[in-house]
N, C-alpha and C positions, 0 to 999 in steps of 0.2 A: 223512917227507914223500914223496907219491906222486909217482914221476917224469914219469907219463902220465898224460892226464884227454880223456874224451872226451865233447861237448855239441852238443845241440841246439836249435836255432829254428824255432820255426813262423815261416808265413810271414804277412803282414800285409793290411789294405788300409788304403795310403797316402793320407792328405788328407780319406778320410771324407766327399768332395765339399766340406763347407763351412770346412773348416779346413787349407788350402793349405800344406803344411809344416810343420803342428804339429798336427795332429791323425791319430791312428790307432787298429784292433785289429788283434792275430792272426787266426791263422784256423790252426786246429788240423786235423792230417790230413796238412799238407804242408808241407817243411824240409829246413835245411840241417844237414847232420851235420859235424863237424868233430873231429880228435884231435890235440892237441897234447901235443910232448913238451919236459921240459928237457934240455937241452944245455948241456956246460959251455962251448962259443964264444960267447962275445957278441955275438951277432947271429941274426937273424931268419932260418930261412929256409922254402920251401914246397917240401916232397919231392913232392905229387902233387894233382892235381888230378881226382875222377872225377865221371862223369855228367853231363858238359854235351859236345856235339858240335863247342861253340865252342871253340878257344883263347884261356883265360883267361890270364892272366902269372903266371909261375913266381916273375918279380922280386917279394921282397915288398916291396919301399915303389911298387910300380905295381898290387898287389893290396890289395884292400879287407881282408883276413882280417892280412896282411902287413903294413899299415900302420898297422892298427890295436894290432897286437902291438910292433912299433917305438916306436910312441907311450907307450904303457903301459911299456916296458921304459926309454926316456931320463926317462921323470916319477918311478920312481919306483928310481931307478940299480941295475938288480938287477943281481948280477954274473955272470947266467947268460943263455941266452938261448933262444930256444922253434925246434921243428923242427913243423910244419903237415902236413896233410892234410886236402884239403876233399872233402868227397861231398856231389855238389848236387843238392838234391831238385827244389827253383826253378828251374822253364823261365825262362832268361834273357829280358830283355826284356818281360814279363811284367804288372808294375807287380804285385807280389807281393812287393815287398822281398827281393830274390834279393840284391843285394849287402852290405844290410844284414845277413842274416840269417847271410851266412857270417860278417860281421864279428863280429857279435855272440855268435855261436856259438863262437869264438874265445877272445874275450876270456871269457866263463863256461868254458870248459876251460884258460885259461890262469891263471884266477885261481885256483882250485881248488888252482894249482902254487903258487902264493905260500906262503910262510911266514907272514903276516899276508892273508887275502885281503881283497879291497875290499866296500864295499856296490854292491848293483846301481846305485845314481845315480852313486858313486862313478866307474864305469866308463864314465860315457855320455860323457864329454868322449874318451875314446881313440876310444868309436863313432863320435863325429861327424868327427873325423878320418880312420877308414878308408872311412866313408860318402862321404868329400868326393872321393877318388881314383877311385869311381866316377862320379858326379852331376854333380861341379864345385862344389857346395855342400856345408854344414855342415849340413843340414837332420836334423831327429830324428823325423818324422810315425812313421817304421817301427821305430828304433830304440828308443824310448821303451817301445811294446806289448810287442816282443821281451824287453827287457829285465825289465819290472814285469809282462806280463801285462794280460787283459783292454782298454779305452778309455785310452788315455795322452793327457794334453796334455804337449805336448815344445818348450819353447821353447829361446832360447841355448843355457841355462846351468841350466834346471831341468825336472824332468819330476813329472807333475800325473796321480794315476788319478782317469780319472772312473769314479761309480760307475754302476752299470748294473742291471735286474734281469735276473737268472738267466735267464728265460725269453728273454729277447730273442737272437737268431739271426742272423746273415749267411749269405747265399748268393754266394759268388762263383765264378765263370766265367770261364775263361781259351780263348779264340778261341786254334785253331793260329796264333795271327798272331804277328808280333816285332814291337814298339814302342820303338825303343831312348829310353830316358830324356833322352837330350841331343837327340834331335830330339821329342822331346814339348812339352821347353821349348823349344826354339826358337820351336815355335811361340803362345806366349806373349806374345813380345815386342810392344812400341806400347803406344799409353796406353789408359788405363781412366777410365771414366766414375767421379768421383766419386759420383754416387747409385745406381753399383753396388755401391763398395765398404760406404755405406752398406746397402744390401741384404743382402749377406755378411755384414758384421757381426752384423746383426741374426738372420739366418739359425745361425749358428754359434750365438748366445749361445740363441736357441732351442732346438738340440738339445742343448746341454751342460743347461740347465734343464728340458728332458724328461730326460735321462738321469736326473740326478739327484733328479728328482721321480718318478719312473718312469710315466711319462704320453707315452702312444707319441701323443696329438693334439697337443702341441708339436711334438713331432718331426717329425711330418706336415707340421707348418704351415712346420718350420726347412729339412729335407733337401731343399736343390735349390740348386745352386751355378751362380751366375750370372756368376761371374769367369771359371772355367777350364776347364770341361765345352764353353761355345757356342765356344772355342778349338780345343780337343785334341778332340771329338766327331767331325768331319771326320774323322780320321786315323783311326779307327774302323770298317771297314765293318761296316753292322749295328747299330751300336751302337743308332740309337736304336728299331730296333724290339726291341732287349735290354731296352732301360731299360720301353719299355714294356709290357713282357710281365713282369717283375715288379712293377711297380703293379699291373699287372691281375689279379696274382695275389695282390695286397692288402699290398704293401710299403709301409713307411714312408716309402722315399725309395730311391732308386737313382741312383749315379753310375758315374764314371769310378775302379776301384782304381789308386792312383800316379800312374803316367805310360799308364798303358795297356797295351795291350788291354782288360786283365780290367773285367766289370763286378761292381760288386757291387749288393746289395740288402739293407736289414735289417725284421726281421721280428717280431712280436711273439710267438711258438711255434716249437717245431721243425717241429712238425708242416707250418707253414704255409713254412717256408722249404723243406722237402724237396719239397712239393706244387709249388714256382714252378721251382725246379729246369730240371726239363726242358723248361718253358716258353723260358726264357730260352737254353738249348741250343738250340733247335729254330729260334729266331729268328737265330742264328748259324749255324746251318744252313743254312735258308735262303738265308743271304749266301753260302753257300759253306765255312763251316769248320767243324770238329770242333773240338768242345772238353771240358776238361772242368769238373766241377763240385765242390766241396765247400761240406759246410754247420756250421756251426759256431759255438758260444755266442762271443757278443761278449766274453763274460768269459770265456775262453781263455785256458788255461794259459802263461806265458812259459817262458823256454828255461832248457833245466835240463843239468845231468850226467848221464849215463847211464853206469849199472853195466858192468861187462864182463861 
């Protein structure tokens, strides 16, 4: 049995616009790296943290990558215990799934250590645990894609790939800006119009039945989220001359990735997601900021081992 394993996560876009906490893809290109080793102490701990400017926590039941390895080590009593290192590709703040993705990236280098290792669903209840010490919730919109790869629905307790075809593409764009997740939701709160939620609904079951018909004019008619976008949009400069610079570059729909900043867009060719690209930079520009872009198949590889 290998003493050390080391894994990566792409990183995601959270909510998809119309599926608020259960709905996500990766987005290949950019991730968190993570190496975990066993230890015969029984206990958790994080030797280093590199590539972020912020101060993350060392403590691990106050880090996302740390609590997720706690959780996973008291379920299933192993009598050894894991030593962390995170290298973070994920501009924090982001709405790119930065804390999920260390989490996750984790637990696939931790399970590798197992004697018996788990299945990837197997492992998602530790994610939504170390997800939670980030967010304040149990939410799996990012950890679901991370883990399976490609469109995931990720509720409680179970996680769902939608299929998708090959061709179709997201563009996302991350604004120098910082959005931290707890003030995204904040801004959430108060009530909601029932014949919005009705709207959403209808919206969501629209692009899960383009997806899996592969028919990008459902998807036209589903992508536009009418709950949480006329919220968190605000907190956005630029945002909506973003979103509209990828329609105009002949996007299926464009929202808010996560909690923000990042916008994304999905596409029906590579071709035509690399073409909007610098559209949507430029319109960010305009506001004032640098950003950058990647483009990348919705069916996206999930997070894997990597060789030494």
């Amino acid at each position: 049995m290998s003493e050390q394993a080391k894994a990566f996560s792409p990183a995601s876009v959270g909510n998809v616009g119309v599926g608020f906490d259960i709905l996500g893809h990766v987005i290949e290109g950019v991730g968190d790296t993570v190496s975990v080793r066993r230890i015969d102490a029984a206990e958790v701990r994080i030797a280093a943290i590199r590539g972020t400017t912020v101060d993350l926590p060392l403590d691990a039941p106050a880090n996302t990558a740390g609590a997720s390895l706690i959780a996973l080590r008291e379920a299933l009593a192993l009598p050894f215990g894991f030593d962390i290192e995170i290298d973070k590709g994920i501009p924090l703040g982001s709405g790119m799934g930065g804390s999920a993705a260390s989490c996750v990236a984790a637990l696939v280098a931790a399970n590798a250590l197992l004697d018996t290792p788990l299945s990837r669903e197997a492992l998602y209840p530790f994610a939504l645990t170390g997800e939670a010490v980030a967010s304040g919730g149990r939410h799996g919109d990012n950890l679901g894609p991370m883990l399976l790869g490609g469109l995931v629905l990720s509720t409680a307790d179970q996680l769902v790939k939608i299929t998708v075809p090959d061709a179709w593409h997201s563009v996302l764009v991350h604004p120098e800006a910082v959005l931290e997740t707890r003030r995204a939701r904040a801004a959430l709160q108060g009530n909601y119009a029932l014949a919005d939620f009705v709207s959403q609904s209808a919206n969501l079951a629209l692009v899960l039945a383009g997806c899996h018909a592969g028919d990008a004019g459902l998807v036209r008619a589903g992508l536009k989220d009418v709950l949480v976008e006329p919220r968190r949009s605000p907190l956005i400069v630029g945002f909506d001359a973003a979103k509209q610079a990828a329609l105009d570059a002949g996007a299926m729909g464009a929202s808010i990735s996560g909690a923000g900043p990042s916008v994304f867009g999905w596409f029906e060719s590579r071709a035509q997601a690399e073409a909007a690209a610098p559209a949507i930079q430029a319109a960010f520009a305009a506001a004032g900021f640098e950003s950058q872009a990647w483009v990348s198949p919705i069916n996206g590889a999930a997070a894997q081992v990597l060789s030494d």
